[in-house]
MARKE-500311 format. One record per residue: residue in one letter; x, y, z of N, C-alpha, C in turn. Coordinates in steps of 0.001 Angstrom, whole numbers, plus 524288, in hexadecimal, padded with zeros to 5 digits. Layout:
N
@r:a, n.X:X, n.Y:Y, n.Z:Z, ca.X:X, ca.Y:Y, ca.Z:Z, c.X:X, c.Y:Y, c.Z:Z $
...
# end
This chain:
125
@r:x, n.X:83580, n.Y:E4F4B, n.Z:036FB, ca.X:83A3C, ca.Y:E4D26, ca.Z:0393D, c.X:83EEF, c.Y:E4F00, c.Z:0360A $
@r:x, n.X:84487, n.Y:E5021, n.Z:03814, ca.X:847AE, ca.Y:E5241, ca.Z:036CF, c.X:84A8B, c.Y:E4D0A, c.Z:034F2 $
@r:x, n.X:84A83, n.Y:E4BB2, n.Z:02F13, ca.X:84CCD, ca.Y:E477E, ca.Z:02E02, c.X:85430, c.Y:E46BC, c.Z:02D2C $
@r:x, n.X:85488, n.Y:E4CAB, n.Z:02D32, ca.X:85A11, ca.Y:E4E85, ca.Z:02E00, c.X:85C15, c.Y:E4DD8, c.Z:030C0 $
@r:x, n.X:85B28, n.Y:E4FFA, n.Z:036D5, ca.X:85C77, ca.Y:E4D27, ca.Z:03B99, c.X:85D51, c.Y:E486A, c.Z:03DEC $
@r:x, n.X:858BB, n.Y:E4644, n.Z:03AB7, ca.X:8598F, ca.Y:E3E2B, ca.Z:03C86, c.X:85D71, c.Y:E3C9B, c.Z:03836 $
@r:x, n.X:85E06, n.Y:E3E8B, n.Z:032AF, ca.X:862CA, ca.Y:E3E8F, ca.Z:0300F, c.X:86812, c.Y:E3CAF, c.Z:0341F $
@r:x, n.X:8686C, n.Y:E42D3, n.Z:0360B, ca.X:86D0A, ca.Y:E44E6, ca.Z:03713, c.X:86D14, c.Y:E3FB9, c.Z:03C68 $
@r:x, n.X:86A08, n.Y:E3EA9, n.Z:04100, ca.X:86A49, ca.Y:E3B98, ca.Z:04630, c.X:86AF8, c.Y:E3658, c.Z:04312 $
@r:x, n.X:869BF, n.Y:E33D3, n.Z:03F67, ca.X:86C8A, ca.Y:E3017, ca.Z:03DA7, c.X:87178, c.Y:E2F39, c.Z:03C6E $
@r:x, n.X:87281, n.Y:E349F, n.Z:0392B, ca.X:878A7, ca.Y:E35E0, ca.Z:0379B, c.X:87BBC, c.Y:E3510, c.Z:03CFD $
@r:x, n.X:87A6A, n.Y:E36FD, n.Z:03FA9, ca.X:87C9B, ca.Y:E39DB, ca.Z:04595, c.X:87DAF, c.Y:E35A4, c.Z:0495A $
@r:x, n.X:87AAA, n.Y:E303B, n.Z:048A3, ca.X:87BAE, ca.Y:E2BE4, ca.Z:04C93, c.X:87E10, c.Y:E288B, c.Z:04963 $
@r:x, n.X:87D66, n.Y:E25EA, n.Z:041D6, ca.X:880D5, ca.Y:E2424, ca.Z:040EA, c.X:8873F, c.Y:E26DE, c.Z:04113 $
@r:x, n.X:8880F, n.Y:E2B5D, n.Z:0413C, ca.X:88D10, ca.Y:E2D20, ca.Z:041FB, c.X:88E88, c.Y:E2D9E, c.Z:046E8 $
@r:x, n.X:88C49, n.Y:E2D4E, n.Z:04AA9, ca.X:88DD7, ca.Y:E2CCB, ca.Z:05052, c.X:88F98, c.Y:E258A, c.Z:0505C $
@r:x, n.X:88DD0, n.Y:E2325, n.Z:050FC, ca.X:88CDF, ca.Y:E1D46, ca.Z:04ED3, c.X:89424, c.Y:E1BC2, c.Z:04CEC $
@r:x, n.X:893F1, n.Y:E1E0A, n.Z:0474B, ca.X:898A0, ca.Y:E1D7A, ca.Z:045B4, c.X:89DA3, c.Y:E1FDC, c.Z:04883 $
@r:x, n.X:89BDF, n.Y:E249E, n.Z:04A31, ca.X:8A17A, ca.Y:E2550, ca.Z:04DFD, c.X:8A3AE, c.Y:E2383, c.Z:0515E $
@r:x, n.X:89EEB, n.Y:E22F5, n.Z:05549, ca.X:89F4A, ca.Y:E1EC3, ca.Z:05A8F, c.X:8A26D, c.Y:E1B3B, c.Z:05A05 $
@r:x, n.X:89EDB, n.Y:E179F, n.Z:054AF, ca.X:8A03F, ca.Y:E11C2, ca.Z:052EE, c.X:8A816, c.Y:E1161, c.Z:051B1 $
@r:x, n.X:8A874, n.Y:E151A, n.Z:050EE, ca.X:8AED9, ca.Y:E167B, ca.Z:04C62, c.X:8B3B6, c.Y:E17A9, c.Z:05213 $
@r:x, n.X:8B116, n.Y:E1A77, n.Z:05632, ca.X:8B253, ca.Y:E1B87, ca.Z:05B6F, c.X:8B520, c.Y:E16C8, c.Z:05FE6 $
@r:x, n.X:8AF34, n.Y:E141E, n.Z:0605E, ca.X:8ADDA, ca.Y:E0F03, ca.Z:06207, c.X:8B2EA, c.Y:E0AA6, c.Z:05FE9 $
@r:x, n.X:8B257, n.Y:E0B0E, n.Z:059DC, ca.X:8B603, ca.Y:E0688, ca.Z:0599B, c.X:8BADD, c.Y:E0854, c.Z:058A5 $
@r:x, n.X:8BBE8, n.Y:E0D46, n.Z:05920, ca.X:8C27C, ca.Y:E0DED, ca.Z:05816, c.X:8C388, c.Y:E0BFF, c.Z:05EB0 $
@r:x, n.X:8C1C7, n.Y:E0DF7, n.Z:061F3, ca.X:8C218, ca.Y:E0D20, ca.Z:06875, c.X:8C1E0, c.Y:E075D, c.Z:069E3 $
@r:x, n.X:8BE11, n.Y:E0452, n.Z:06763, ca.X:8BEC4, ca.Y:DFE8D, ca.Z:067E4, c.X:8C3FF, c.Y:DFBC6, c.Z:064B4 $
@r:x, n.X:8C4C5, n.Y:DFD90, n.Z:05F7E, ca.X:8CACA, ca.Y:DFCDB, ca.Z:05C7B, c.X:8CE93, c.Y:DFD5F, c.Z:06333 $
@r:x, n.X:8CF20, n.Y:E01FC, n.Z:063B4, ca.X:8D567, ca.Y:E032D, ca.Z:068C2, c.X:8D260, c.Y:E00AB, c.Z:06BD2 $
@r:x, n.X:8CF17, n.Y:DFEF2, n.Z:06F48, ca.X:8CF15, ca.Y:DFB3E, ca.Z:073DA, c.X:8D013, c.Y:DF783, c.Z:0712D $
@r:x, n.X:8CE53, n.Y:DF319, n.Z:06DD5, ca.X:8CFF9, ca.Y:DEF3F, ca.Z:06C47, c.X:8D5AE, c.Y:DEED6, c.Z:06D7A $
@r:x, n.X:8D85F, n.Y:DF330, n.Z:06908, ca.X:8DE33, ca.Y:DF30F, ca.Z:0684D, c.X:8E07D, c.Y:DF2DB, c.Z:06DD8 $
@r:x, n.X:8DE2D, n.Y:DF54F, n.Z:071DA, ca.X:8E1B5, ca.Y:DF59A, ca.Z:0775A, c.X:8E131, c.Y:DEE5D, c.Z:079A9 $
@r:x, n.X:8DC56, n.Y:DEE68, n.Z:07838, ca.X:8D9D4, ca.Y:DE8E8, ca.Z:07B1B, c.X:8DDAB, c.Y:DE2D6, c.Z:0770E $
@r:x, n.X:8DFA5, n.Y:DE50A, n.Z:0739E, ca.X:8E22E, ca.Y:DE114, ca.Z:0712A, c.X:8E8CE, c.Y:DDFB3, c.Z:07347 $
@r:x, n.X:8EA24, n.Y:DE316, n.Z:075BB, ca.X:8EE81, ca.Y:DE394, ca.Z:077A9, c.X:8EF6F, c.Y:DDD3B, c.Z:07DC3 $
@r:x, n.X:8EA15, n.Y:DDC63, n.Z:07E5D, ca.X:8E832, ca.Y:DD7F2, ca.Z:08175, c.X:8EC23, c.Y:DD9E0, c.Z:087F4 $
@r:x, n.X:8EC6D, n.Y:DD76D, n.Z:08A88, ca.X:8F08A, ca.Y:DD647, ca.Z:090F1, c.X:8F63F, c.Y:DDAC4, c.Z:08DF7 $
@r:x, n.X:8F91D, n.Y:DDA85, n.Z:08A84, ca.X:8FC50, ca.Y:DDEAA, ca.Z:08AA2, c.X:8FC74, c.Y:DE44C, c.Z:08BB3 $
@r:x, n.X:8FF83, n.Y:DE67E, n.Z:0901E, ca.X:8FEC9, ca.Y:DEC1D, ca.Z:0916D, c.X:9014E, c.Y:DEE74, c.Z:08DF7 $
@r:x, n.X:8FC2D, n.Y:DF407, n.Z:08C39, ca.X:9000A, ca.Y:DF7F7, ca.Z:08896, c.X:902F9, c.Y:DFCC9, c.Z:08AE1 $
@r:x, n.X:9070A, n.Y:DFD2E, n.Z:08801, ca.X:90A7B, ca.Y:E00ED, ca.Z:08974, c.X:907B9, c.Y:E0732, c.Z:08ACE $
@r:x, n.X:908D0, n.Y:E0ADE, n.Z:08DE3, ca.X:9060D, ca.Y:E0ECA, ca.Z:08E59, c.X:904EB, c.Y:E12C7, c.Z:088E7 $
@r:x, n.X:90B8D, n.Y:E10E4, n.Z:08627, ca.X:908AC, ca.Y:E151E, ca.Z:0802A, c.X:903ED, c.Y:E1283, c.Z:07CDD $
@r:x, n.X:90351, n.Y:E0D2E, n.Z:07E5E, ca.X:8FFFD, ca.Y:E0B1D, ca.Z:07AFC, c.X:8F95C, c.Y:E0D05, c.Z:07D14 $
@r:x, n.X:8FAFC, n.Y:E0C8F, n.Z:081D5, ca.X:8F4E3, ca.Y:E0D8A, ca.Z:0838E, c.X:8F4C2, c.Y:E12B7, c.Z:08354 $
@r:x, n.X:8F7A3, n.Y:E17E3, n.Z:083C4, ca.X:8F7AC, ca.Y:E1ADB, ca.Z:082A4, c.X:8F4AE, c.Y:E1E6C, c.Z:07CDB $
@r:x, n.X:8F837, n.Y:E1921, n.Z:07901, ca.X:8F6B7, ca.Y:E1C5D, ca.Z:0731E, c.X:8F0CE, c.Y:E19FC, c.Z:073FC $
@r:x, n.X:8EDB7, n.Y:E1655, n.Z:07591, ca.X:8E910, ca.Y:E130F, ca.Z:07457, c.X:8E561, c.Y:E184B, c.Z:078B0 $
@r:x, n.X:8E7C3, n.Y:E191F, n.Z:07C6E, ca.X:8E4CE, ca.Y:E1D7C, ca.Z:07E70, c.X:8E339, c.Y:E20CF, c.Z:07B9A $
@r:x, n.X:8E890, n.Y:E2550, n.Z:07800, ca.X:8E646, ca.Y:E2859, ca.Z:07453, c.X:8E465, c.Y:E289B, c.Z:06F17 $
@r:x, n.X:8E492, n.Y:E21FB, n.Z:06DEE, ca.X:8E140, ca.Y:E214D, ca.Z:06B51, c.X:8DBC1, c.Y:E2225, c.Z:06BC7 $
@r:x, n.X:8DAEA, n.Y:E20BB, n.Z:07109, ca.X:8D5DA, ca.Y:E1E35, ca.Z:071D1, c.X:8D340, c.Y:E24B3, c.Z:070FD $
@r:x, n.X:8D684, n.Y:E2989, n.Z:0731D, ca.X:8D366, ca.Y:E2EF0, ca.Z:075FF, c.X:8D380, c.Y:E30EC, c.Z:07131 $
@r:x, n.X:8D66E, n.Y:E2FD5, n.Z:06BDD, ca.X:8D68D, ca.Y:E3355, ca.Z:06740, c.X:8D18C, c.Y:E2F87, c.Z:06489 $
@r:x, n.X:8D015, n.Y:E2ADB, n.Z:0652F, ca.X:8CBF8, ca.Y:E2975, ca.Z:06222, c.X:8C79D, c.Y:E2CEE, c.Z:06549 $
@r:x, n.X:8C690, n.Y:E2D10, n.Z:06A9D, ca.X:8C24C, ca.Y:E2E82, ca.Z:06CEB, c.X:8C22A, c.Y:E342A, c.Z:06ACF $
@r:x, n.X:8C4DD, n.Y:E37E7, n.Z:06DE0, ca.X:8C5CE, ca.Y:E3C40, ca.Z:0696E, c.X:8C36F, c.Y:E3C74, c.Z:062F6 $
@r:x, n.X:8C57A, n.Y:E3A76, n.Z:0611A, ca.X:8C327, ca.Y:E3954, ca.Z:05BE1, c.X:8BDE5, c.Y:E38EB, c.Z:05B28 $
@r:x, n.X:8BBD7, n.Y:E35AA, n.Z:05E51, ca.X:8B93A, ca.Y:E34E7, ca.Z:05D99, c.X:8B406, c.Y:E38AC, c.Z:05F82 $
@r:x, n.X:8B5B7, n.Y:E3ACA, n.Z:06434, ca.X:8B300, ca.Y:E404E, ca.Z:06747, c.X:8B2A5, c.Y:E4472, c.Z:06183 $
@r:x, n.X:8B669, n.Y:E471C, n.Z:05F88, ca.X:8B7AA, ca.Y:E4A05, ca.Z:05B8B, c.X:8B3B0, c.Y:E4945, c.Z:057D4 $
@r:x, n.X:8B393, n.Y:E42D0, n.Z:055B1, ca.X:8AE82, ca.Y:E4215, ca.Z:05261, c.X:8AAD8, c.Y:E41CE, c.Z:0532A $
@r:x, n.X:8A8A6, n.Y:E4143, n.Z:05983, ca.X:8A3A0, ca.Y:E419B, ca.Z:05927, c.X:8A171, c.Y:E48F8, c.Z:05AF4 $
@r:x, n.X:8A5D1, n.Y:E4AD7, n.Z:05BB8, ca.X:8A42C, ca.Y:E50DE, ca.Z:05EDD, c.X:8A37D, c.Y:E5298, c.Z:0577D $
@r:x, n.X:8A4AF, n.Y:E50E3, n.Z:05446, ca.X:8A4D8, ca.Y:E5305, ca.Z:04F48, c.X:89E8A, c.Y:E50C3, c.Z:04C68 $
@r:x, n.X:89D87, n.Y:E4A55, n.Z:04E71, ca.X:8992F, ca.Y:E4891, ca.Z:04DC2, c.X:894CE, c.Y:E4A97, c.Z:04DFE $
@r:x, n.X:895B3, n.Y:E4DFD, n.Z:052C7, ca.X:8910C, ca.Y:E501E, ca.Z:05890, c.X:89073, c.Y:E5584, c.Z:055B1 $
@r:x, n.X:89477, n.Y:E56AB, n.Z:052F2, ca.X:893BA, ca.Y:E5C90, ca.Z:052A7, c.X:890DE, c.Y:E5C6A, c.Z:04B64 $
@r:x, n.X:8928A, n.Y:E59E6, n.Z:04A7B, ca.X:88F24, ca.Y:E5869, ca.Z:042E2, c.X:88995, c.Y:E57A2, c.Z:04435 $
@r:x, n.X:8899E, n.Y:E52DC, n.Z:04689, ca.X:88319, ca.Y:E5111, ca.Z:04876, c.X:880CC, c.Y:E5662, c.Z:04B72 $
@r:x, n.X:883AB, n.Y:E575E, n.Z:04EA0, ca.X:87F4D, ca.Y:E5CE2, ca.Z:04F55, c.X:87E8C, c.Y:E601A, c.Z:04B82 $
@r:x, n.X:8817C, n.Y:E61C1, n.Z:04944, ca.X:87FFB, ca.Y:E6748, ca.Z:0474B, c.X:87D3E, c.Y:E63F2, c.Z:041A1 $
@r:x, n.X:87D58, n.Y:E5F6D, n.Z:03FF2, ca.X:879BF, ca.Y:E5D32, ca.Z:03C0B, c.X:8744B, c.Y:E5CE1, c.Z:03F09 $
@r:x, n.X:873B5, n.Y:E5C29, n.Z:0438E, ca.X:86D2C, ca.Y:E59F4, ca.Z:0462A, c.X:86D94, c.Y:E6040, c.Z:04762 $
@r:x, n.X:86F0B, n.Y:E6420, n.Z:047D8, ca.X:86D9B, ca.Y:E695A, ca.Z:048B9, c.X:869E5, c.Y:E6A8F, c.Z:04259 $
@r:x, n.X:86D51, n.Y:E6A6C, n.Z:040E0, ca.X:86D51, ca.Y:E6B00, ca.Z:03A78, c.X:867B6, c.Y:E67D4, c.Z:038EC $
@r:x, n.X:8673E, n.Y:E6342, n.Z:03895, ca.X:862D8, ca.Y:E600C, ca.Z:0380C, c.X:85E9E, c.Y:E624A, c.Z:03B90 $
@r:x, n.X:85FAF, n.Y:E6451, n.Z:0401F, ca.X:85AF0, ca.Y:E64AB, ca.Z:0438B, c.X:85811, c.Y:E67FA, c.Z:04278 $
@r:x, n.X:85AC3, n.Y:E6CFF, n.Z:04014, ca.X:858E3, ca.Y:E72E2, ca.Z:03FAA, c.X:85770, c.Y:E7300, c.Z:0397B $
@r:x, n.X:8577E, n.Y:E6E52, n.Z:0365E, ca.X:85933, ca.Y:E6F71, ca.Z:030D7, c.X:853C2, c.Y:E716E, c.Z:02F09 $
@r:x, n.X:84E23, n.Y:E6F95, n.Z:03025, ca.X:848A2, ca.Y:E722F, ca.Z:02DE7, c.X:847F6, c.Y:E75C4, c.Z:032F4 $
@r:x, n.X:848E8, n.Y:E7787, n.Z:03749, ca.X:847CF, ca.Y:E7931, ca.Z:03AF8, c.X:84812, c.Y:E803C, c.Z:03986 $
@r:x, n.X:84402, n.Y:E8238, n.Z:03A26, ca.X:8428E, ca.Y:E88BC, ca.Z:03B73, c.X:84599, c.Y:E8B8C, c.Z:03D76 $
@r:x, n.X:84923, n.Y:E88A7, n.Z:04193, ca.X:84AD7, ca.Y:E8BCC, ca.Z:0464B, c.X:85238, c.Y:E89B3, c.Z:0437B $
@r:x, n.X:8523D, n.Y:E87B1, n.Z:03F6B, ca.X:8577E, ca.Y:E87AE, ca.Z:03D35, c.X:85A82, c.Y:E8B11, c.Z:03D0A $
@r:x, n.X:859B4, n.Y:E90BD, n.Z:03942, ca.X:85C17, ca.Y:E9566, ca.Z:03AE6, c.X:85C01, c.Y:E9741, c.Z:03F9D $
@r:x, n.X:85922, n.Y:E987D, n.Z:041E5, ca.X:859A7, ca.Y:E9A85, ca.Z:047EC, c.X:85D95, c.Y:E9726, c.Z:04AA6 $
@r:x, n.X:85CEA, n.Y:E92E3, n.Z:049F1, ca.X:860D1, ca.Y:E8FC2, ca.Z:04D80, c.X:864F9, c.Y:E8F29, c.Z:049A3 $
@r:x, n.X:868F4, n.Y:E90C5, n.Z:046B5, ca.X:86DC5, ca.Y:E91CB, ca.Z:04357, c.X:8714C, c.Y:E9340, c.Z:04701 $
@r:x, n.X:86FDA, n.Y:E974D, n.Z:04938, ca.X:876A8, ca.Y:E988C, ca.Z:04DA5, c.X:87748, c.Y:E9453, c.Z:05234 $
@r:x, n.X:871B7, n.Y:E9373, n.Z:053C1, ca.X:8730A, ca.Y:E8EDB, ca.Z:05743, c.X:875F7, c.Y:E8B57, c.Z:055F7 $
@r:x, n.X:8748B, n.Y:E87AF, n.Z:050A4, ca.X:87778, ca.Y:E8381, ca.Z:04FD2, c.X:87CC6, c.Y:E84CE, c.Z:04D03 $
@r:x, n.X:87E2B, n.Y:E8A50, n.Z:04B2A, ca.X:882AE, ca.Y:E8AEB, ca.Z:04A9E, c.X:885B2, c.Y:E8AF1, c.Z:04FA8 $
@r:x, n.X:884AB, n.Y:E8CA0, n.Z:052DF, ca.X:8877D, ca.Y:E8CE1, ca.Z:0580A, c.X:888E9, c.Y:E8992, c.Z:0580C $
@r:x, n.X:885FC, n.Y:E85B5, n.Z:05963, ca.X:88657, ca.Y:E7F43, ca.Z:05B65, c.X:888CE, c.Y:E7CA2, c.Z:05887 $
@r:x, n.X:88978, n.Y:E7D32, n.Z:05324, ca.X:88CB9, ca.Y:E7AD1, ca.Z:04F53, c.X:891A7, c.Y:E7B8C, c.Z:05019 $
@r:x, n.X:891A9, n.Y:E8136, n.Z:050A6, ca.X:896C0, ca.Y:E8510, ca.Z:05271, c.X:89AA1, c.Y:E833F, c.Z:0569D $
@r:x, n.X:8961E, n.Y:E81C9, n.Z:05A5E, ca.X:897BB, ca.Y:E7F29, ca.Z:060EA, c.X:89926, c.Y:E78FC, c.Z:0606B $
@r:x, n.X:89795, n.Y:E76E5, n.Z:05CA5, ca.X:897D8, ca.Y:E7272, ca.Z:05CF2, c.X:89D7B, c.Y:E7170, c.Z:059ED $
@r:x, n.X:89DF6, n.Y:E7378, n.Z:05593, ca.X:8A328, ca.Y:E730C, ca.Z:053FF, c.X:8A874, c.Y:E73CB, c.Z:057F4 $
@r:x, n.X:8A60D, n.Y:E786C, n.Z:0594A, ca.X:8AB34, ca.Y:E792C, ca.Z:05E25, c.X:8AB29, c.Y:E7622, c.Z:06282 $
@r:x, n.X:8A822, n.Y:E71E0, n.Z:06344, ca.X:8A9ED, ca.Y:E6E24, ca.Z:0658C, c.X:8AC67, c.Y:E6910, c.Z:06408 $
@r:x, n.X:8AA3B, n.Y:E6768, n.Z:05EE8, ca.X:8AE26, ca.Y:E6545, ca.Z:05AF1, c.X:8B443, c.Y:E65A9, c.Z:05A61 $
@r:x, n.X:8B4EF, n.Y:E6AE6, n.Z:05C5E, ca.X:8BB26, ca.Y:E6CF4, ca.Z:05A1B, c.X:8BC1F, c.Y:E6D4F, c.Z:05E93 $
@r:x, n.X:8BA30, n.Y:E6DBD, n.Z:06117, ca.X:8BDB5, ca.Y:E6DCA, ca.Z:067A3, c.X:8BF0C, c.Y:E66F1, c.Z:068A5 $
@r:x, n.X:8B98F, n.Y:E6333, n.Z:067AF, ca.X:8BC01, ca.Y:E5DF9, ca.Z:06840, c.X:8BF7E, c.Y:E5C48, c.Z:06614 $
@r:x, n.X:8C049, n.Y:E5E9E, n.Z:05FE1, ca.X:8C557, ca.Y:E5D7A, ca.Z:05D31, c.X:8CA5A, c.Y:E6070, c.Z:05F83 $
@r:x, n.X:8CA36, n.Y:E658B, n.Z:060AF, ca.X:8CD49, ca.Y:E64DE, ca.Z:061E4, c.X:8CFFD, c.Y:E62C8, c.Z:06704 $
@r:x, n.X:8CEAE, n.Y:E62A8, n.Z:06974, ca.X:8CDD2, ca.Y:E5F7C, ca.Z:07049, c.X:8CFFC, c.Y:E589F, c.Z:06E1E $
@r:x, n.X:8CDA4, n.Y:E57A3, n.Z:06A48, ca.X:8D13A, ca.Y:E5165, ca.Z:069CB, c.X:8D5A5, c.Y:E51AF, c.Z:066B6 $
@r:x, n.X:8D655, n.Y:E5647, n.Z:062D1, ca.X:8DB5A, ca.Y:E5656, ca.Z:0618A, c.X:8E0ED, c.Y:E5957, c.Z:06493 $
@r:x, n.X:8DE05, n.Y:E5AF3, n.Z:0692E, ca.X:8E145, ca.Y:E5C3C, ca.Z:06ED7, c.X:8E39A, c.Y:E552E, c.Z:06F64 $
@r:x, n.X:8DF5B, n.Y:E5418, n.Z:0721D, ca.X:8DFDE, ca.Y:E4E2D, ca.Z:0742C, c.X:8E3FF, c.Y:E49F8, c.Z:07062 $
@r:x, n.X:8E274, n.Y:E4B3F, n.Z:06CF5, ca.X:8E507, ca.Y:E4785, ca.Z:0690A, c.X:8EB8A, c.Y:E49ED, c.Z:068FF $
@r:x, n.X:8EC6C, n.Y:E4E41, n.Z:0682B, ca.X:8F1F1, ca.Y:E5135, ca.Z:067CD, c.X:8F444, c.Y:E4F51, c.Z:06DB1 $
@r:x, n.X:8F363, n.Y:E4ECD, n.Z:07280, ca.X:8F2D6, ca.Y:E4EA0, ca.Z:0767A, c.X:8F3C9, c.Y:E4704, c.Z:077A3 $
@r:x, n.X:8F20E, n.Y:E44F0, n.Z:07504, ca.X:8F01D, ca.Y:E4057, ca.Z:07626, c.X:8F62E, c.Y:E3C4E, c.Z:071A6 $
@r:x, n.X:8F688, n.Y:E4127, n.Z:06DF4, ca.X:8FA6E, ca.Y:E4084, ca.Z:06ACD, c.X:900B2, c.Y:E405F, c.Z:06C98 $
@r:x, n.X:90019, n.Y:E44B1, n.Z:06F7E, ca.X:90551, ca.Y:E4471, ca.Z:07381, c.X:90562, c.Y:E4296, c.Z:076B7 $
@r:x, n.X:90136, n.Y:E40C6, n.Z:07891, ca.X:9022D, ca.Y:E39FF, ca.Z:07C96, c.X:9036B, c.Y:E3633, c.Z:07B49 $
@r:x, n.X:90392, n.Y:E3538, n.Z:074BF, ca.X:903B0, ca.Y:E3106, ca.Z:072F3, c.X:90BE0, c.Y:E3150, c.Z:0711B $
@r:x, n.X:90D8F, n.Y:E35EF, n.Z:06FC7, ca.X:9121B, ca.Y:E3512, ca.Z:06EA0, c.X:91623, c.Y:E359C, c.Z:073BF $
@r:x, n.X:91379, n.Y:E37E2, n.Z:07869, ca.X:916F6, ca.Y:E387F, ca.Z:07C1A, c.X:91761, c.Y:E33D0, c.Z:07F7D $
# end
């Protein structure tokens, strides 16, 4: 048995666990805060800024887990192949994929720091 691997799938769900959890309650924090406002209507900038609040936490939070997704793999790649025969042979493969996987990392970053620049000038105009 690859005791590396069940290592790493422990690592991999308590840190999923904690992000969620950190996600979860910043999102329950701003509903509260809207829900405290009780029968008074808010003004459109108010619901406005609580809107882009709400899309820069989600964002955020997308960003950390496409960064999550991409560590945990290439660690359970890494763990999987680590006594395995067919390790060298399979080297360009998982460079690729490492390769590929990053560049989706940097495209989600940059794609929310579009949104956010974007989301920014909604907020002052």
């Amino acid at each position: 048995m690859n005791y590396v691997f069940v290592t790493q799938a422990q690592e991999a769900a308590k840190q999923w666990s904690e992000l969620s959890t950190a996600f979860f309650q910043q999102q329950a924090r701003l509903f509260q805060g809207q829900l405290a406002f009780g029968t008074t209507a808010r003004d459109a900038r108010g619901l406005t800024a609580d809107f882009i609040q709400t899309t820069q936490q989600a964002d955020e939070f997308v960003v950390k887990t496409v960064r999550l997704l991409d560590a945990q793999c290439a660690q359970f790649l890494d763990a999987a192949l680590h006594d395995s025969p067919a390790r060298e042979s399979l080297a360009p493969v998982v460079a690729g994929y490492k390769s590929a996987s990053q560049a989706v990392v940097t495209a989600v970053e940059q794609l929310t720091q579009a949104r956010k620049a974007l989301l920014e000038k909604a907020r002052v105009s």
